[in-house]
PyMOL Python script that loads the backbone (N, CA, C, O; Angstrom):
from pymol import cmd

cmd.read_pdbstr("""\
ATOM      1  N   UNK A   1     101.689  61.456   3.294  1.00  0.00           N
ATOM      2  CA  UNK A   1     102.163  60.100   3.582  1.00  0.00           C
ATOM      3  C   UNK A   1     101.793  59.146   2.450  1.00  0.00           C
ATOM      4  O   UNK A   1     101.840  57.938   2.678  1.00  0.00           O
ATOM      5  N   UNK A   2     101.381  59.651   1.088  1.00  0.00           N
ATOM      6  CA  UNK A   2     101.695  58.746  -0.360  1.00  0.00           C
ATOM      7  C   UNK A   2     102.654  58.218  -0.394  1.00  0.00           C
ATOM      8  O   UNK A   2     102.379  57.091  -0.805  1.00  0.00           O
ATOM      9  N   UNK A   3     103.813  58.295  -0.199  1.00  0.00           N
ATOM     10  CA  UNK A   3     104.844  57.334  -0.498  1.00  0.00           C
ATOM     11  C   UNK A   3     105.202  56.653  -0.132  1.00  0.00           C
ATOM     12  O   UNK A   3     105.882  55.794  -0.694  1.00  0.00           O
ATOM     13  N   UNK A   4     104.659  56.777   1.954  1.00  0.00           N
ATOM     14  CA  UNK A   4     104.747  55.279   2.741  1.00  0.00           C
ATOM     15  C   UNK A   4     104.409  53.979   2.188  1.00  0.00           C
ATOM     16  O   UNK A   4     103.330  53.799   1.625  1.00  0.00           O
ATOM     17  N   UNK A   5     105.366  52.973   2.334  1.00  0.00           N
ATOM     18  CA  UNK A   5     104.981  51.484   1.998  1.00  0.00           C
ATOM     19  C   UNK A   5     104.094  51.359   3.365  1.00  0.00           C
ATOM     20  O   UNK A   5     104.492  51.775   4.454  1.00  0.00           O
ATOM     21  N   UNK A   6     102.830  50.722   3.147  1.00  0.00           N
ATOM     22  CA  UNK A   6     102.205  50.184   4.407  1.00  0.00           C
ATOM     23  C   UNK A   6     102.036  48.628   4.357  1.00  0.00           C
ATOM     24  O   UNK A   6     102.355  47.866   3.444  1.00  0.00           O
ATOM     25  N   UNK A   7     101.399  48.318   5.678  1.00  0.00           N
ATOM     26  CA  UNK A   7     101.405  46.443   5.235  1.00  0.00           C
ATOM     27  C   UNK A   7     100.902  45.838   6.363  1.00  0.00           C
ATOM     28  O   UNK A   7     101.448  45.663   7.452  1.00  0.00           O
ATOM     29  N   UNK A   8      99.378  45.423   5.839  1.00  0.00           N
ATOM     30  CA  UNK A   8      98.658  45.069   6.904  1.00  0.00           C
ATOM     31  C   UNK A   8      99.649  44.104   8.284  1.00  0.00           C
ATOM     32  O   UNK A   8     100.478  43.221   8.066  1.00  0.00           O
ATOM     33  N   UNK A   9      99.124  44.748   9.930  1.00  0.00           N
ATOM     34  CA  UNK A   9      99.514  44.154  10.545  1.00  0.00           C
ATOM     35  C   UNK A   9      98.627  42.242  10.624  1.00  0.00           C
ATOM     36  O   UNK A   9      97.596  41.788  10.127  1.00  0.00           O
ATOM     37  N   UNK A  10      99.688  41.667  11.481  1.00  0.00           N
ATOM     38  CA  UNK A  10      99.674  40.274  10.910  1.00  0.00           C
ATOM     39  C   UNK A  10      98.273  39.236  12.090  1.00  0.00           C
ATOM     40  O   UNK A  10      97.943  38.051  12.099  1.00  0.00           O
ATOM     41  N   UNK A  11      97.874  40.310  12.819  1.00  0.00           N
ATOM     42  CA  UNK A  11      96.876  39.562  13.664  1.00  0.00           C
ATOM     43  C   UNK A  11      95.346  40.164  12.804  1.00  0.00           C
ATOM     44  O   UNK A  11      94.217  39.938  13.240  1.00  0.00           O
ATOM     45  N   UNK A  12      95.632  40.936  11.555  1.00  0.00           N
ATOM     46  CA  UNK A  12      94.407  41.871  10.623  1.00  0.00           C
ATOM     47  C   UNK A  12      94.271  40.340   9.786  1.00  0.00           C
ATOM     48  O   UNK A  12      95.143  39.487   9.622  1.00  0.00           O
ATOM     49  N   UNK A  13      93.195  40.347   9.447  1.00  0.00           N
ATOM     50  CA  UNK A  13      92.323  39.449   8.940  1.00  0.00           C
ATOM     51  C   UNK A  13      91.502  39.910   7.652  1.00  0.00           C
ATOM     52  O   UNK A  13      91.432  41.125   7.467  1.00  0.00           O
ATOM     53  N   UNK A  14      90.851  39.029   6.710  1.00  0.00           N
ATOM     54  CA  UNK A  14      90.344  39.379   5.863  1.00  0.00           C
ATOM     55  C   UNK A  14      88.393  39.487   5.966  1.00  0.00           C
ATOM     56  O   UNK A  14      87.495  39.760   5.170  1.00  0.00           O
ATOM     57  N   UNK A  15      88.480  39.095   7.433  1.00  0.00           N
ATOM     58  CA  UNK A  15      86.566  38.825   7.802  1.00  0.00           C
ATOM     59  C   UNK A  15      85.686  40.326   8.715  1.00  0.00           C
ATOM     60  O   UNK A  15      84.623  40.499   9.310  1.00  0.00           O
ATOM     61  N   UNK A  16      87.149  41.315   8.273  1.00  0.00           N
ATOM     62  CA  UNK A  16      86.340  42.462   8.978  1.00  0.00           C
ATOM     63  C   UNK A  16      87.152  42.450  10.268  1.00  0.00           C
ATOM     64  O   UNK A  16      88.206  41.864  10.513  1.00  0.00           O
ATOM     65  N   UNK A  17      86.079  43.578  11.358  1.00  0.00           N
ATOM     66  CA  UNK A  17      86.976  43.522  12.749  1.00  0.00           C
ATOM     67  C   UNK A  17      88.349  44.406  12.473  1.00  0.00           C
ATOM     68  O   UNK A  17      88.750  45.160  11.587  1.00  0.00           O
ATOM     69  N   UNK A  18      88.682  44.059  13.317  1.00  0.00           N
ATOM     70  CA  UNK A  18      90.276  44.978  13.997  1.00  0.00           C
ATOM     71  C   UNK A  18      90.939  44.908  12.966  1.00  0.00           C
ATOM     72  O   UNK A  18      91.648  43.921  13.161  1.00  0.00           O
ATOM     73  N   UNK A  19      91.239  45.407  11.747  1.00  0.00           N
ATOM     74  CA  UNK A  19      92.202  45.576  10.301  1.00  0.00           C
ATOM     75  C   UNK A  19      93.407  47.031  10.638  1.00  0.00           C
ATOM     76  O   UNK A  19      92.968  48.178  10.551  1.00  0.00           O
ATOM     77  N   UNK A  20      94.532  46.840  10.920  1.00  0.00           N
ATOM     78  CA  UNK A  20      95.368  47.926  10.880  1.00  0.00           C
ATOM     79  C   UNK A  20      96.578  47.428  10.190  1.00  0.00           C
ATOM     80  O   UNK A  20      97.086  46.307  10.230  1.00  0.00           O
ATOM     81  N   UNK A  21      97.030  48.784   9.374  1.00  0.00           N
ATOM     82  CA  UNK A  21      98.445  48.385   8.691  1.00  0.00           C
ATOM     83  C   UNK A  21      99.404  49.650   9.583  1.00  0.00           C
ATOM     84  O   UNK A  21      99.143  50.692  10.186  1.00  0.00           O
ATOM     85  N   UNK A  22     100.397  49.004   9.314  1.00  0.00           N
ATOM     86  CA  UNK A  22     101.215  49.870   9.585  1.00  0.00           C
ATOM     87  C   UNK A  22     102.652  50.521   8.777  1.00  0.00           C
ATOM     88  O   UNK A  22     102.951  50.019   7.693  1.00  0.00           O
ATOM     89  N   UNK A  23     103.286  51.347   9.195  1.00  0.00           N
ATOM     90  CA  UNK A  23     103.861  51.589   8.266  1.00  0.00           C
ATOM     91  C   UNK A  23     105.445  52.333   9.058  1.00  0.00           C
ATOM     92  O   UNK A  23     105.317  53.013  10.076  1.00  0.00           O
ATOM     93  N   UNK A  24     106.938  52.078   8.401  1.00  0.00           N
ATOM     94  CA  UNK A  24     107.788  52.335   9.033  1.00  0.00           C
ATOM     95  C   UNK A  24     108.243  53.502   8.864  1.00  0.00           C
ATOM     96  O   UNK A  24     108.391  53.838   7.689  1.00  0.00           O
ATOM     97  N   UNK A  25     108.615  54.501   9.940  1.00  0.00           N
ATOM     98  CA  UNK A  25     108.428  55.782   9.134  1.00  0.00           C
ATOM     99  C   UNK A  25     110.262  56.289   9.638  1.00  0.00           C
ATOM    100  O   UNK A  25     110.774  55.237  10.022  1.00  0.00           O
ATOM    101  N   UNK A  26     110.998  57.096   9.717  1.00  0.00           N
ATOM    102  CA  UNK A  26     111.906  57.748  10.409  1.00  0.00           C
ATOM    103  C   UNK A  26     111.760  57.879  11.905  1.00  0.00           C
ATOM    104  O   UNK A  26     111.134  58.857  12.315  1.00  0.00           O
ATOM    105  N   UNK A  27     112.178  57.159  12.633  1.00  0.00           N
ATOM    106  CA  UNK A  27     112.065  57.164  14.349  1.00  0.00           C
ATOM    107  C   UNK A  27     110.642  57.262  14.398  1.00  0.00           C
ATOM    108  O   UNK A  27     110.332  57.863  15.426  1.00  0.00           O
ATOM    109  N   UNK A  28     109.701  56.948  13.767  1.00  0.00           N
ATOM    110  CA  UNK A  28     108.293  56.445  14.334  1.00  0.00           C
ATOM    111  C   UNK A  28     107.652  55.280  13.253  1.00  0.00           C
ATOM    112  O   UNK A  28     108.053  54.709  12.239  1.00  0.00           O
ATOM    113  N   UNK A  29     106.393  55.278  14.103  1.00  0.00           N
ATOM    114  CA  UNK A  29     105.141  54.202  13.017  1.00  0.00           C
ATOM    115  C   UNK A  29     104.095  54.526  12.952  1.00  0.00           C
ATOM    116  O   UNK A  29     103.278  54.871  13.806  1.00  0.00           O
ATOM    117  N   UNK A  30     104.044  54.383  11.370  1.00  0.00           N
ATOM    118  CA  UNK A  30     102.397  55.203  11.186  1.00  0.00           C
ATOM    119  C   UNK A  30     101.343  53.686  11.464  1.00  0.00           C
ATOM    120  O   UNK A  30     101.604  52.504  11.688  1.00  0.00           O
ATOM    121  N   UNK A  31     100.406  54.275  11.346  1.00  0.00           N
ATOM    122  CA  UNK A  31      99.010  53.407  12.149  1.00  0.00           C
ATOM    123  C   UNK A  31      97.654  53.844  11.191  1.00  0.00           C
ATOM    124  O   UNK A  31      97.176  54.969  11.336  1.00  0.00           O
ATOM    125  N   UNK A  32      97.004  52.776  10.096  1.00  0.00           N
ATOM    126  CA  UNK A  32      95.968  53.688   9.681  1.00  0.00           C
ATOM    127  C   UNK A  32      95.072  51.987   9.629  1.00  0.00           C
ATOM    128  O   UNK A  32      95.512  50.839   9.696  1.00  0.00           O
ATOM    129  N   UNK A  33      93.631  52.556   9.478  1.00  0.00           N
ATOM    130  CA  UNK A  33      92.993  51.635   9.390  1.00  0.00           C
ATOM    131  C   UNK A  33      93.034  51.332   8.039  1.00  0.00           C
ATOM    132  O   UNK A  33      93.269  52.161   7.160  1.00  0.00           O
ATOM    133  N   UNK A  34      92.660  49.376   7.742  1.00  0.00           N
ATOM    134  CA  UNK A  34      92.835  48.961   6.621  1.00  0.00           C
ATOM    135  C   UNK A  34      91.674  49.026   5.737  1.00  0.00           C
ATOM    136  O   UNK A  34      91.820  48.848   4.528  1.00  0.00           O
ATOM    137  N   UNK A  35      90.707  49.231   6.173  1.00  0.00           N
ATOM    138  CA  UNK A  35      89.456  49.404   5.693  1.00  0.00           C
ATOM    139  C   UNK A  35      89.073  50.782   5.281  1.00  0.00           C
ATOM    140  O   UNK A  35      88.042  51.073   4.675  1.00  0.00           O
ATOM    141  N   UNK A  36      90.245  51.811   5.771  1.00  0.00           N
ATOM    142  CA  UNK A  36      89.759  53.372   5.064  1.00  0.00           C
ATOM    143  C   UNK A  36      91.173  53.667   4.700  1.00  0.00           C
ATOM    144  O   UNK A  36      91.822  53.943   5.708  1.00  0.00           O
ATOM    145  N   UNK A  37      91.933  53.706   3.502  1.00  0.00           N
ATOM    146  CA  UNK A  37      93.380  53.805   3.805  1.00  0.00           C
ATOM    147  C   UNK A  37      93.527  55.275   3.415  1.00  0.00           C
ATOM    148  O   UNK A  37      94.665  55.744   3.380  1.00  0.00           O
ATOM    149  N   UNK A  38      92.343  56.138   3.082  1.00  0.00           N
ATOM    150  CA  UNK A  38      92.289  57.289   2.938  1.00  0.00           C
ATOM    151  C   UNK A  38      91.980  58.319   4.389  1.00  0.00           C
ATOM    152  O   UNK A  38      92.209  59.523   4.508  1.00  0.00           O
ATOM    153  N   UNK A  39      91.556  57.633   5.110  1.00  0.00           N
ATOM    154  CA  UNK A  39      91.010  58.430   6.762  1.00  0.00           C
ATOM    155  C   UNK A  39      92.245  59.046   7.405  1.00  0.00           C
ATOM    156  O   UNK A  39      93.144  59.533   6.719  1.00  0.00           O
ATOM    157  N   UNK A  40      92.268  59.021   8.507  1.00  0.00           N
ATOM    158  CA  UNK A  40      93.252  58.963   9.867  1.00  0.00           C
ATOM    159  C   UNK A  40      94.011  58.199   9.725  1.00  0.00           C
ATOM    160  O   UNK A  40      93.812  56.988   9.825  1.00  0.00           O
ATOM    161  N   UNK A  41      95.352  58.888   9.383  1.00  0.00           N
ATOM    162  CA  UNK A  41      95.978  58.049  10.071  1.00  0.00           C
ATOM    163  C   UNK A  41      97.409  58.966  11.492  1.00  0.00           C
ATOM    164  O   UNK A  41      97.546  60.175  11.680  1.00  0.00           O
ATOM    165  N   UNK A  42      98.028  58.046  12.046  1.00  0.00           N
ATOM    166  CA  UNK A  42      98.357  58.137  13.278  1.00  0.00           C
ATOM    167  C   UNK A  42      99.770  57.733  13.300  1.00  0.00           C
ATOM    168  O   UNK A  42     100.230  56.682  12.854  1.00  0.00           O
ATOM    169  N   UNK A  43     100.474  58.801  13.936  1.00  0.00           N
ATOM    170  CA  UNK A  43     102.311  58.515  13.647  1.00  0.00           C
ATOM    171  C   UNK A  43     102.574  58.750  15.177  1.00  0.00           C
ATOM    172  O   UNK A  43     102.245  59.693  15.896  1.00  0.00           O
ATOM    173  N   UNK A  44     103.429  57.338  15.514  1.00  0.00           N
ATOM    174  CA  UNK A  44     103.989  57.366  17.151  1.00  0.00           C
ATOM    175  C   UNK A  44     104.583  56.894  17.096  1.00  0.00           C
ATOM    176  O   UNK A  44     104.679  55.929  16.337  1.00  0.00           O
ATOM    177  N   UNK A  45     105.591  57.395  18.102  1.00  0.00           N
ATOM    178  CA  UNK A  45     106.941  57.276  18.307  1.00  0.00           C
ATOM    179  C   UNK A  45     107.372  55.506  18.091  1.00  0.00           C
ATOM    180  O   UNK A  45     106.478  54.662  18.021  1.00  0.00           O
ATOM    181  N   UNK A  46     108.623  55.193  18.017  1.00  0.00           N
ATOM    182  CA  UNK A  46     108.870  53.325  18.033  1.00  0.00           C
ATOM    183  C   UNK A  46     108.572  53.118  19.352  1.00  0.00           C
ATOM    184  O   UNK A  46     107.888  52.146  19.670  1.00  0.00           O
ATOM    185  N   UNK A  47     109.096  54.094  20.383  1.00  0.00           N
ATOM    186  CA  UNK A  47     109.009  53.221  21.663  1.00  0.00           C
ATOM    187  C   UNK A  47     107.434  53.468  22.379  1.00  0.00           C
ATOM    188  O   UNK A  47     106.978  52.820  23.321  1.00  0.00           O
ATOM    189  N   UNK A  48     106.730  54.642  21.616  1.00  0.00           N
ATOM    190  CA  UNK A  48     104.725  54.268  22.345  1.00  0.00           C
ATOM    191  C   UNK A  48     104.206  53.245  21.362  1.00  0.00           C
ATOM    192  O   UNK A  48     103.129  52.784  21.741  1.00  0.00           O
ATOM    193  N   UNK A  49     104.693  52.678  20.063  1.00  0.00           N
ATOM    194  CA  UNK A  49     104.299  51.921  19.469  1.00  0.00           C
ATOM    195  C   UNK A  49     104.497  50.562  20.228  1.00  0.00           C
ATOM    196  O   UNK A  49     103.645  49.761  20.611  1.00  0.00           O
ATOM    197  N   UNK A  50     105.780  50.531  20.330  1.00  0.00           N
ATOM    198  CA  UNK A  50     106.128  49.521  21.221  1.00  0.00           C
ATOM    199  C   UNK A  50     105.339  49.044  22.871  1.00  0.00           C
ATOM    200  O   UNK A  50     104.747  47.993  23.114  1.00  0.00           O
ATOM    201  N   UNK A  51     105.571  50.115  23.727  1.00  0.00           N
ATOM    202  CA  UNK A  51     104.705  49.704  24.529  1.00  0.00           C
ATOM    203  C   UNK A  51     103.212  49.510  24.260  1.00  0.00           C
ATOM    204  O   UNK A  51     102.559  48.876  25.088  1.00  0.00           O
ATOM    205  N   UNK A  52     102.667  49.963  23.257  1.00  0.00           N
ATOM    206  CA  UNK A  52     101.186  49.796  23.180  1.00  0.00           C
ATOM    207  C   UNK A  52     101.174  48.081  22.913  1.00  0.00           C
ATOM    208  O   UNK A  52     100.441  47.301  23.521  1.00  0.00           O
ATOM    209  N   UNK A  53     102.174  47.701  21.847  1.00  0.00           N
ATOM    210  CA  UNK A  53     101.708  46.140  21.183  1.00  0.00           C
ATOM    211  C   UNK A  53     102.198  45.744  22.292  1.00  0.00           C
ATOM    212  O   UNK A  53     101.552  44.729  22.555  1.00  0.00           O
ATOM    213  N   UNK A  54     102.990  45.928  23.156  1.00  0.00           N
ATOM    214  CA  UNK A  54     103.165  44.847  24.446  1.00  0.00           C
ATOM    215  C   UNK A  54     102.135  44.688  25.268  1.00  0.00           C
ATOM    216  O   UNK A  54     101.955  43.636  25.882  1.00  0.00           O
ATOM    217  N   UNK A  55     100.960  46.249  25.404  1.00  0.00           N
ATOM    218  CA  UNK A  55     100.047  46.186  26.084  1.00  0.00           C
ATOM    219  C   UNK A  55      99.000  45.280  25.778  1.00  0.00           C
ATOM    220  O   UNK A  55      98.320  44.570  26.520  1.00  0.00           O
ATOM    221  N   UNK A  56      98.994  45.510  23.978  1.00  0.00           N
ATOM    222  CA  UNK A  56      97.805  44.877  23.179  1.00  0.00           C
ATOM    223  C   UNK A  56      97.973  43.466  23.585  1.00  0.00           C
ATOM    224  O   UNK A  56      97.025  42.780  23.967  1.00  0.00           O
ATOM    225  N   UNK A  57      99.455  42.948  23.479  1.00  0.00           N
ATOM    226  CA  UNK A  57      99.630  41.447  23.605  1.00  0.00           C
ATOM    227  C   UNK A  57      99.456  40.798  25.154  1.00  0.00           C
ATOM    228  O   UNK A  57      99.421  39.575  25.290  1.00  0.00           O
ATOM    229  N   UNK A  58      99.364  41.594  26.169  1.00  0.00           N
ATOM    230  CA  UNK A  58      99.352  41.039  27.346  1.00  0.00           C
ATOM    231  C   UNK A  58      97.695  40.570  27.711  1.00  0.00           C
ATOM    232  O   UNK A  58      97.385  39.801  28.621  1.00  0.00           O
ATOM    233  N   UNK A  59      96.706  41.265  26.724  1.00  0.00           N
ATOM    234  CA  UNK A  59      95.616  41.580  27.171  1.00  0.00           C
ATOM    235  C   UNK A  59      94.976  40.044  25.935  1.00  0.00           C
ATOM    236  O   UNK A  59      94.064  39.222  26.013  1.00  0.00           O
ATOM    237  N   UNK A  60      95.611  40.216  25.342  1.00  0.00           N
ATOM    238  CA  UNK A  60      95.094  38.489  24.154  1.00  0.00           C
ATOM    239  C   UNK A  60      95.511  37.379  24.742  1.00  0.00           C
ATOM    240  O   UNK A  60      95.072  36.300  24.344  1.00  0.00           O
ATOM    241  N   UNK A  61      96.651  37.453  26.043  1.00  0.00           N
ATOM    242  CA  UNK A  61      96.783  36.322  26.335  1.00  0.00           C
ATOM    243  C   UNK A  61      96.036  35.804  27.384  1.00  0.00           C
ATOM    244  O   UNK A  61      96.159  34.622  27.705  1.00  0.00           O
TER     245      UNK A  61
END
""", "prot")
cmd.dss("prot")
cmd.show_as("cartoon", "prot")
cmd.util.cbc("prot")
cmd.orient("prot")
């Protein structure tokens, strides 16, 4: 996954804490942390990506 464009998501911050980029892949989205861009990273489907940030967002409000 070298050639993925990634790009920090937009609630990631520069003070540490919760940093994830993501990245658009063929019928999924990759998921890696921004602070190790060499570690884990994590490819799911658009629509578990999707329900997860709806989950993430119900729970910030």
């Amino acid at each position: 996954m070298s050639a993925i464009v990634w790009r920090k998501a937009s609630r990631s911050n520069e003070h540490g804490g919760a940093c994830i980029e993501v990245a658009e892949l063929p019928g999924a989205v990759g998921v890696r942390d921004s602070k190790d861009p060499d570690g884990p990273q994590l490819v799911v489907s658009r629509e578990a990506f999707g329900a997860l940030a709806a989950a993430l967002g119900r729970q910030v409000e």
